[in-house]
LOVO-373587 format. One line per field, with one value per atom (N, C-alpha, C): chain; atom name; x, y, z. Coordinates in pm, whole numbers. Layout:
N
chain = [A:...]
atom = [CA:...]
X = [X:...]
Y = [Y:...]
Z = [Z:...]
REM end
This chain:
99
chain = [A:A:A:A:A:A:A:A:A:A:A:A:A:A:A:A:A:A:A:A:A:A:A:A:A:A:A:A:A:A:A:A:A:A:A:A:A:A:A:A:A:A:A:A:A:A:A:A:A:A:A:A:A:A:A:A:A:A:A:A:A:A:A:A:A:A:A:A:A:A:A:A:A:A:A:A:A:A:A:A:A:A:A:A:A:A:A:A:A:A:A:A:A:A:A:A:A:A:A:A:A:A:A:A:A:A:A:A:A:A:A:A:A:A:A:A:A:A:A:A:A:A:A:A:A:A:A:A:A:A:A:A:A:A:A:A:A:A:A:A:A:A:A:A:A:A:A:A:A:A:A:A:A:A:A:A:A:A:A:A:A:A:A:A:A:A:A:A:A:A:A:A:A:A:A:A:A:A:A:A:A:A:A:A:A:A:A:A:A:A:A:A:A:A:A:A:A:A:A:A:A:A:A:A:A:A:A:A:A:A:A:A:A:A:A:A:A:A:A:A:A:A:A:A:A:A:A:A:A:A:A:A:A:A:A:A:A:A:A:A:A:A:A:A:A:A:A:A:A:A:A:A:A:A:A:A:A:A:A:A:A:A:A:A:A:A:A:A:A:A:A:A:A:A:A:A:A:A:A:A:A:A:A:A:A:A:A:A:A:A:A:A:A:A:A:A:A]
atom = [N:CA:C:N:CA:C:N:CA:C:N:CA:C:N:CA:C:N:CA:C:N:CA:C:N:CA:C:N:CA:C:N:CA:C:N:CA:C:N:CA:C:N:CA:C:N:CA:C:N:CA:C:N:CA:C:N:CA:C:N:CA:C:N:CA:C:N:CA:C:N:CA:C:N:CA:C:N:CA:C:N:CA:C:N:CA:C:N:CA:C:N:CA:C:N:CA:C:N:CA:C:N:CA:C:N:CA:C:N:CA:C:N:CA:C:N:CA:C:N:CA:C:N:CA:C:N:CA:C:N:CA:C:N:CA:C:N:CA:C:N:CA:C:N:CA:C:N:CA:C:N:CA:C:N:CA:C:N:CA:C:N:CA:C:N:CA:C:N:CA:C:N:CA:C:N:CA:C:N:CA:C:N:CA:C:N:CA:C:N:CA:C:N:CA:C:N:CA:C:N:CA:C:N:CA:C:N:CA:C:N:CA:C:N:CA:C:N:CA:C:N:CA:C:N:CA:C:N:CA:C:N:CA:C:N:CA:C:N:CA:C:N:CA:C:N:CA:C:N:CA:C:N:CA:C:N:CA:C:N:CA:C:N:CA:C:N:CA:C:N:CA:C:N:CA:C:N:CA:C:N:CA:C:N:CA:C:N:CA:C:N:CA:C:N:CA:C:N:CA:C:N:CA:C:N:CA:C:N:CA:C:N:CA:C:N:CA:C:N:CA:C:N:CA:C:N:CA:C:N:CA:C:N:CA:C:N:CA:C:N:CA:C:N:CA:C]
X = [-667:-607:-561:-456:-395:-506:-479:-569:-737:-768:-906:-964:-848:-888:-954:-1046:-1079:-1038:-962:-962:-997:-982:-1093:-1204:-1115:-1154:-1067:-1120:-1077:-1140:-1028:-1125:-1019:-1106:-1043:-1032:-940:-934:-817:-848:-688:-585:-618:-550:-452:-509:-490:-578:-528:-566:-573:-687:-644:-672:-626:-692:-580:-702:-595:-568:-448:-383:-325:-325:-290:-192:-99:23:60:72:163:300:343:505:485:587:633:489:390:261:152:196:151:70:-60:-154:-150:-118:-113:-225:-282:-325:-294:-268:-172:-230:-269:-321:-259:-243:-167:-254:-159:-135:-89:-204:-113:-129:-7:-61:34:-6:58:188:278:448:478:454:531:431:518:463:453:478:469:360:311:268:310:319:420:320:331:222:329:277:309:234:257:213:229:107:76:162:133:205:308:377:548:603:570:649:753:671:749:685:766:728:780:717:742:716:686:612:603:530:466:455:422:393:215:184:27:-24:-109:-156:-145:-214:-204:-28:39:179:254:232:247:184:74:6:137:139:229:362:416:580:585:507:479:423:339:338:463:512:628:741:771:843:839:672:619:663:643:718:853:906:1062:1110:1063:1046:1048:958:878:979:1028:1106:1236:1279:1413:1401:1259:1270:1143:1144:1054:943:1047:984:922:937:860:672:622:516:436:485:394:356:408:339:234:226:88:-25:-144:-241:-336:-420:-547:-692:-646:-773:-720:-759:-746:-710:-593:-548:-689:-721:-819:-704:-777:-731:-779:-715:-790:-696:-780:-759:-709:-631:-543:-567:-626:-624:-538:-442:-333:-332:-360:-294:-220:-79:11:90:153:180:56]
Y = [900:926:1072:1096:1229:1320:1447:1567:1558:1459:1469:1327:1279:1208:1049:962:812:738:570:490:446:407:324:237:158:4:19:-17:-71:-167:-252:-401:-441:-444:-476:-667:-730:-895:-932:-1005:-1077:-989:-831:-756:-705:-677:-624:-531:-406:-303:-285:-298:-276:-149:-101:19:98:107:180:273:343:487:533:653:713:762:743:777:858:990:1107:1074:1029:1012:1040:1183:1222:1195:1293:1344:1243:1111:997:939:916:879:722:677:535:517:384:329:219:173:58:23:-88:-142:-179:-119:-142:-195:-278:-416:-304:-268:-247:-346:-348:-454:-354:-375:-342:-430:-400:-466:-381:-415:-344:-250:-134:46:94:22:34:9:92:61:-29:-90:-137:-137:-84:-55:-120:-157:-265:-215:-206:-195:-340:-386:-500:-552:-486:-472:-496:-364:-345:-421:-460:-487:-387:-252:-174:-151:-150:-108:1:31:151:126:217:237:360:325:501:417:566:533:545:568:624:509:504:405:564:696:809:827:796:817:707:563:476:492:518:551:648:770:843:814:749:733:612:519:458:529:658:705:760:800:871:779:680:527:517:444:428:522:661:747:789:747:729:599:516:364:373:424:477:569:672:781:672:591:513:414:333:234:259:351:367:268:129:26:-41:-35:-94:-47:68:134:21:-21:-90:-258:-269:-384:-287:-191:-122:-115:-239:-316:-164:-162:-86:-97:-258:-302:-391:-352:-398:-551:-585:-752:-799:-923:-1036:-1044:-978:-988:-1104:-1237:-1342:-1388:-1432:-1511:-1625:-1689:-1805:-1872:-2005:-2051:-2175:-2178:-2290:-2374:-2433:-2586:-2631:-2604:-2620:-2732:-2822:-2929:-2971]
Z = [621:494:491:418:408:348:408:247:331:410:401:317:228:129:177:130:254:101:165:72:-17:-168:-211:-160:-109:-14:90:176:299:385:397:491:588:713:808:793:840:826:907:1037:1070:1085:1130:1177:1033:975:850:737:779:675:547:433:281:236:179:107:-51:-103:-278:-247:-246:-253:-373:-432:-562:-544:-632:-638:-759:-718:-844:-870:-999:-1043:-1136:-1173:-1352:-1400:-1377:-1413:-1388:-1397:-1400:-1304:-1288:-1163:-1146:-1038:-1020:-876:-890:-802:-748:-641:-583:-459:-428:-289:-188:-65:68:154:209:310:448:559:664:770:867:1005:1086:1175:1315:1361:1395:1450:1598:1646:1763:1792:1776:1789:1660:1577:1409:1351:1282:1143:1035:981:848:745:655:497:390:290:172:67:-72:-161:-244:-255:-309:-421:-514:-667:-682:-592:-609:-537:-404:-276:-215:-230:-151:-24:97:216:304:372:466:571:673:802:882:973:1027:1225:1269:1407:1435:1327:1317:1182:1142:964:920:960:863:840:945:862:792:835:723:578:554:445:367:455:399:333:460:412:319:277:145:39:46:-78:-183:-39:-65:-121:-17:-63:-197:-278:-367:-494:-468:-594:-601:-496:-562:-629:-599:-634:-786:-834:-935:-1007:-957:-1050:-1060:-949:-988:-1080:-1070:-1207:-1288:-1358:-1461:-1518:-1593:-1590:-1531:-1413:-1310:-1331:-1351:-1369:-1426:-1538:-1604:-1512:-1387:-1268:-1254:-1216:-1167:-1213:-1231:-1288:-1261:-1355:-1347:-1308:-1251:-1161:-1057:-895:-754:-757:-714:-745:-607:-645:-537:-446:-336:-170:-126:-39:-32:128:186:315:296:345:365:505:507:638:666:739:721:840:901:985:955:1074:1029:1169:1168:1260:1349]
REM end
């Protein structure tokens, strides 16, 4: 995590990273839960809520370039803020058989 700072939560599952990151926009403190997995040589991070994504070559720089993602997101649609729930959406496993 950037700053020194460690996740809310974080759970490893099925090659998938969770963890809440806080987000500063126009004074405003948000908390939002990211989805990372690995692609390639990529990172790819997701913010639950919004469906904004990013990616990094590191999770410390995916983390990043979605925070960053995340508050412009934010300064461009204002309205949008109010998706940003004040309590952690249920993270849940899916097991599918499929053909």
């Amino acid at each position: 995590m950037m700053n020194g700072q460690k996740p809310a939560a974080d759970h490893s599952a099925a090659g998938f990273l969770f963890a809440r990151i806080k987000v500063t926009s126009t004074c405003m403190r948000y908390t939002c839960t990211t989805a990372i997995t690995q692609e390639g040589k990529w990172y790819v991070a997701r913010c639950v809520e919004l469906g904004v994504v990013s990616q990094g070559k590191t999770i410390p720089e995916a983390e990043k370039n979605l925070r960053e993602a995340v508050e412009l997101y934010l300064d461009d649609a204002p309205r949008k803020r109010r998706l940003l729930s004040k309590r952690a959406p249920m993270i849940t496993m899916l097991d599918i058989q499929h053909g």
